[in-house]
C-alpha positions as CSV (number, residue, x, y, z in Angstrom):
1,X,61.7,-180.4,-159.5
2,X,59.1,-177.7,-158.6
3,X,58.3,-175.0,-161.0
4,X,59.4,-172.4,-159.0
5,X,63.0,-173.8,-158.8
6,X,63.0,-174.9,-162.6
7,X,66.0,-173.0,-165.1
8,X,65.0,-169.5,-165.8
9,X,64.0,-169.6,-169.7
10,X,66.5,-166.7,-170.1
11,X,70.1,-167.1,-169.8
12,X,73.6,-164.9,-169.4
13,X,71.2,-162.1,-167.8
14,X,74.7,-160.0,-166.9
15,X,75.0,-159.5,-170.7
16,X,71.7,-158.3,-171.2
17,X,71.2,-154.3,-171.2
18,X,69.1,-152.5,-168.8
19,X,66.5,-152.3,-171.6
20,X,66.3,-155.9,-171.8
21,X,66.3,-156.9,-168.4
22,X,63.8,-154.7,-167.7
23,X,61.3,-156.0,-170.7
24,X,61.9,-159.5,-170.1
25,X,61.0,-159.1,-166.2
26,X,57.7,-157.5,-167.6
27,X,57.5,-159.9,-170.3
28,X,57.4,-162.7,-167.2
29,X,55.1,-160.4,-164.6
30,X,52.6,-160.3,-167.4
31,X,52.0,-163.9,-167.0
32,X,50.8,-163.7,-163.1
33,X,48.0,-162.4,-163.8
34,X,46.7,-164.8,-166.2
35,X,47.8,-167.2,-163.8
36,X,45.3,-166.2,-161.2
37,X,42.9,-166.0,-163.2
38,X,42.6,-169.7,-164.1
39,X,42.2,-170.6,-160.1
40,X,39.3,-167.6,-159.2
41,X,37.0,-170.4,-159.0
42,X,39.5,-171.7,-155.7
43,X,39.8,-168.7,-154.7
44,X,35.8,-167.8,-154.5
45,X,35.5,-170.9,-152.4
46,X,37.5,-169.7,-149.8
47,X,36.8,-166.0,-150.1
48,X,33.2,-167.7,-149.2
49,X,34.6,-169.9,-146.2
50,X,36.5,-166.5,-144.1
51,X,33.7,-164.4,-145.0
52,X,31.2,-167.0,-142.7
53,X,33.4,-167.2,-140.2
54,X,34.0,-164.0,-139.3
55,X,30.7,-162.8,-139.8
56,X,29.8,-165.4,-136.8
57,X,32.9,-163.1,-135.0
58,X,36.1,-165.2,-136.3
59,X,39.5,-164.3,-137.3
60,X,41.4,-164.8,-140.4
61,X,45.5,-166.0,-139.5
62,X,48.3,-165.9,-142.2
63,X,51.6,-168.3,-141.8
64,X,54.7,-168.2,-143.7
65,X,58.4,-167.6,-144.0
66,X,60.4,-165.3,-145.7
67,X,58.5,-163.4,-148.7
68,X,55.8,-165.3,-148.2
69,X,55.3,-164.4,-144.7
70,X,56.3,-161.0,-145.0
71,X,53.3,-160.7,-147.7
72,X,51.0,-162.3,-144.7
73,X,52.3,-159.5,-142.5
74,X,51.6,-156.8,-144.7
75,X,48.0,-157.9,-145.5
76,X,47.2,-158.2,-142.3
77,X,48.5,-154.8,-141.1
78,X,46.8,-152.9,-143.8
79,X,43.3,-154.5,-143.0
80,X,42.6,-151.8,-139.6
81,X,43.5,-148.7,-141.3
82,X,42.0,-149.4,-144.7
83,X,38.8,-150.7,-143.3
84,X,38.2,-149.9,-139.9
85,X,39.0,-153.7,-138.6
86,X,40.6,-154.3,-135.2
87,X,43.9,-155.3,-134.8
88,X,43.7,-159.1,-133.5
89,X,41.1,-159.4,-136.6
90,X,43.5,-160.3,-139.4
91,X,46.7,-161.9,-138.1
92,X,49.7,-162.1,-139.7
93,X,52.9,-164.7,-138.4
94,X,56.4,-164.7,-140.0
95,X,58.6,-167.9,-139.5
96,X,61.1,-166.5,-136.9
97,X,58.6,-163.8,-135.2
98,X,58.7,-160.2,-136.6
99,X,62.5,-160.1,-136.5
100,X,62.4,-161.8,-139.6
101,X,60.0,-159.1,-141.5
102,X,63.3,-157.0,-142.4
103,X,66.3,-159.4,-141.6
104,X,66.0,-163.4,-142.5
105,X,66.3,-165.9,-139.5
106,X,68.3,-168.9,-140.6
107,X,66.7,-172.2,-140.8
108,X,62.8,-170.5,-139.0
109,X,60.7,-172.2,-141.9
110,X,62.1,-175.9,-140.9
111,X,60.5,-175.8,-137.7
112,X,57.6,-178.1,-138.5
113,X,56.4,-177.8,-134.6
114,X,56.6,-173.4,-134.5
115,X,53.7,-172.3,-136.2
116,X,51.1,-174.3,-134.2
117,X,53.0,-172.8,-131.1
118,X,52.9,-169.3,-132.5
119,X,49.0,-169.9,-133.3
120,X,48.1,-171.3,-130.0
121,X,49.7,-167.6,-128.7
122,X,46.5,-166.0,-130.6
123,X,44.2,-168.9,-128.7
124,X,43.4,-170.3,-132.8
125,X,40.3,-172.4,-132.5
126,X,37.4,-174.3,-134.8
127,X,36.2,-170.3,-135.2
128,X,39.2,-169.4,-137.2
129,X,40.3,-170.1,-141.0
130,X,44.3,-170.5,-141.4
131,X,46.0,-169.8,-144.4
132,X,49.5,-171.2,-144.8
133,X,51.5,-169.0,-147.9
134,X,54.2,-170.7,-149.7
135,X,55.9,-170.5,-153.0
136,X,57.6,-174.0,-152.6
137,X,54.6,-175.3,-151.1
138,X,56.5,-177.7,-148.9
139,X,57.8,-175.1,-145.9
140,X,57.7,-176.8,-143.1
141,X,56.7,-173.9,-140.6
142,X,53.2,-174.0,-142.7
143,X,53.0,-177.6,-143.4
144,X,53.0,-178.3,-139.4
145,X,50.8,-175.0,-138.8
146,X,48.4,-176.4,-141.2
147,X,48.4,-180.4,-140.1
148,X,48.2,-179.4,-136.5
149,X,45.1,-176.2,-136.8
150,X,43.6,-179.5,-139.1
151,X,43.5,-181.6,-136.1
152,X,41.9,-178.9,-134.2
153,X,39.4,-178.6,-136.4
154,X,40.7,-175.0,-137.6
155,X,39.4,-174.8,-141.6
156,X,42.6,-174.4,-143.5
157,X,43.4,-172.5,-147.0
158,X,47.2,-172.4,-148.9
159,X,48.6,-170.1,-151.7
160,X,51.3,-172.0,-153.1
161,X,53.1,-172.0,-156.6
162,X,53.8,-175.3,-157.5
163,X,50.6,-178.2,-158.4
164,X,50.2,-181.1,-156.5
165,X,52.3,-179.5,-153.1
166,X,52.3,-181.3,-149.6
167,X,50.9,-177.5,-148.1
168,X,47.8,-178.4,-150.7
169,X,47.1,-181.7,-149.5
170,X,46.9,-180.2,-145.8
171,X,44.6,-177.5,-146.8
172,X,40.6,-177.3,-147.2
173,X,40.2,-174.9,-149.6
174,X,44.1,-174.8,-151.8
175,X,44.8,-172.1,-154.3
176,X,47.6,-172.9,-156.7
177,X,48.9,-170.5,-158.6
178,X,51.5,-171.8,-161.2
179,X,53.9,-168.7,-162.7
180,X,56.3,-171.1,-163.8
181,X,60.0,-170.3,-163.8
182,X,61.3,-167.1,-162.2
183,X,63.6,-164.7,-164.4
184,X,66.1,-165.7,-162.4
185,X,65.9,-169.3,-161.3
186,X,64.5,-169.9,-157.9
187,X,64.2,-166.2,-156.8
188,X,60.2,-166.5,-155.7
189,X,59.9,-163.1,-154.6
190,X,59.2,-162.4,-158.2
191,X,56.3,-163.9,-159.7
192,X,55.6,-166.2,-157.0
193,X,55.8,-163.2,-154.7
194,X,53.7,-161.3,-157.1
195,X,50.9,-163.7,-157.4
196,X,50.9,-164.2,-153.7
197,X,50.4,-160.6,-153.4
198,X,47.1,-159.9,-155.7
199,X,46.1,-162.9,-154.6
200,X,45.9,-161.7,-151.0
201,X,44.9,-158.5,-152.2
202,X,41.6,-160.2,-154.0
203,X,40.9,-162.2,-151.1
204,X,41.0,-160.0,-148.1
205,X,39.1,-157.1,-150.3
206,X,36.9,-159.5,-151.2
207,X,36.0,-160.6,-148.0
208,X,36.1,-156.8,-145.8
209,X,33.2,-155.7,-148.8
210,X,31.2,-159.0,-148.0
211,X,31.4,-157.9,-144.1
212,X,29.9,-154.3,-144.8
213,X,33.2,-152.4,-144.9
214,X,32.8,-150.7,-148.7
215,X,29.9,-148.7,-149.5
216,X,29.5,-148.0,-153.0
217,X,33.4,-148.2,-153.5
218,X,34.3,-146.2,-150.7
219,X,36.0,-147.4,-147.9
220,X,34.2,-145.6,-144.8
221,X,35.5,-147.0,-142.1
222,X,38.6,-145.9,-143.0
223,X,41.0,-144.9,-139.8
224,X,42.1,-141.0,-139.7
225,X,45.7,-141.8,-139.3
226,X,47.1,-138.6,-141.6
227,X,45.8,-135.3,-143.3
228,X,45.7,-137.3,-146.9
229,X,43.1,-139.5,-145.3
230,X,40.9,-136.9,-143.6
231,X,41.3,-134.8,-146.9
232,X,39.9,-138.3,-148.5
233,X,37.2,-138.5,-145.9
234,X,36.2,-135.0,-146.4
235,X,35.7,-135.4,-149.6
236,X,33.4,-138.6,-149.0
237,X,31.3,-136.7,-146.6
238,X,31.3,-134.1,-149.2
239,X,29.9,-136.2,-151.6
240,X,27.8,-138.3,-149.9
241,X,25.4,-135.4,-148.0
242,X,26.4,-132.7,-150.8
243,X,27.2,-130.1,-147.7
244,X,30.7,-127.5,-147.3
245,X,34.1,-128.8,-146.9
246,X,34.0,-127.0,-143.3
247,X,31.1,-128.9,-142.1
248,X,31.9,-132.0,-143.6
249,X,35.9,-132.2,-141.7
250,X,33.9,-130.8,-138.8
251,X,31.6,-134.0,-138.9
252,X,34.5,-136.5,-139.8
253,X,36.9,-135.3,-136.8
254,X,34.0,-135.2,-134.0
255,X,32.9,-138.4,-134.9
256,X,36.1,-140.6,-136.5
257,X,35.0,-142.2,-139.6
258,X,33.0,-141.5,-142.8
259,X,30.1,-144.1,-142.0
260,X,29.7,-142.4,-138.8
261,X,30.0,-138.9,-140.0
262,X,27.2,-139.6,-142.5
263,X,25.0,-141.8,-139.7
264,X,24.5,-139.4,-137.7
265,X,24.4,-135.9,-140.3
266,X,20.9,-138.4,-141.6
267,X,19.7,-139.3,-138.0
268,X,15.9,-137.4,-137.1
């Protein structure tokens, strides 16, 4: 049996009191971390692989079905306002199209044909790097995804949660995470969902500072898409040229981004 579906090493959770419950969930959570940390060296290695690519102008796809995919999705989307990044940069696929981000579509993730077609939608090629996400490690929506974008030459990466999964053996650069037992058995949108998460989170970080998108620790290609951002990017333009919060916003707005405020305050 996989880890991820082994017996929760806590039992009769409906007579433990809120105290408890919520303690032994930490108890667990604090054990995803250290997790991760014993596979960094995977992770580099593919951190290394998408940064390449898309420096030479490629994209970066996510498959995967249910939490997994949703945690894709939700990479993906935050990558253009966080950094500046165009839309079709980062791409993001759910098992059962984005109907399934908020309500489950029955039996999506045992298509083993669907990903490739929703991949070949996006025009995928040898430019690319796929990563197929799965707690189980042996969806089929991301086992086929990965086995067909293999035979077309697409590099492939995984985050799974169990050793030795078929995803792994049908990815290039694998990253397995193993959290052991949920809390409660099988429910993988805890720490399975959780690793998958920072995991992600290191990753496409990782790579958006290796394409230029941080300076210092700031992220200046932020897009303006409220007040608490152009309050934020105020205060970068502040900092960085040491002039007035008036002249600063007045910068930022005529020009849309803190890297470009700053550019052309230093121009001759």
């Amino acid at each position: 049996m996989n880890t991820t579906e082994s017996s929760s090493n806590y039992t009769n959770l409906e007579q433990m009191s809120v105290q408890e419950l919520l303690h032994n969930i930490n108890r667990e959570d604090k054990r995803v971390p250290e997790a991760i940390e014993k596979v960094i060296p995977a992770i580099g290695k593919l951190v290394d692989v998408i940064a390449e690519k898309m420096k030479a102008g490629g994209r970066l796809f996510y498959i995967g079905a249910g939490t997994s995919g949703r945690l894709g999705v939700v990479d993906a989307s935050e990558i253009p306002p966080t950094y500046g990044m165009p839309f079709d940069r980062v791409i993001g696929l759910i098992a059962g199209g984005d109907q399934a981000i908020r309500k489950a579509v029955e039996y999506a993730e045992d298509d083993i044909h669907q990903a490739w077609k929703d991949l070949q939608q996006h025009n995928i090629s040898d430019q690319d790097v796929l990563i197929g996400i799965a707690a189980s490690g042996r969806t089929p929506y991301v086992i086929g995804g990965l086995q067909s974008a293999r035979k077309n030459k697409v590099v492939t990466g995984c985050i799974v949660c169990n050793p030795n999964s078929e995803i792994a053996k049908h990815a290039d650069y694998p990253v397995e995470v193993i959290v052991g037992p949920e809390f409660v058995t099988g429910s993988t949108r805890m720490k399975a969902g959780t690793a998958q998460k920072l995991v992600l989170n290191m990753i496409s970080t990782t790579v958006m500072i290796r394409l230029g998108r941080v300076k210092g620790n700031k992220m200046v290609d932020m897009q303006l898409t409220n007040n608490k951002l152009v309050d934020r990017g105020t205060r970068m333009v502040m900092d960085e040229l040491g002039i007035d919060q008036q002249q600063a916003e007045a910068l930022l707005k005529e020009h849309g981004s803190v890297r470009k405020a700053v550019d052309s305050f230093r121009k001759p």
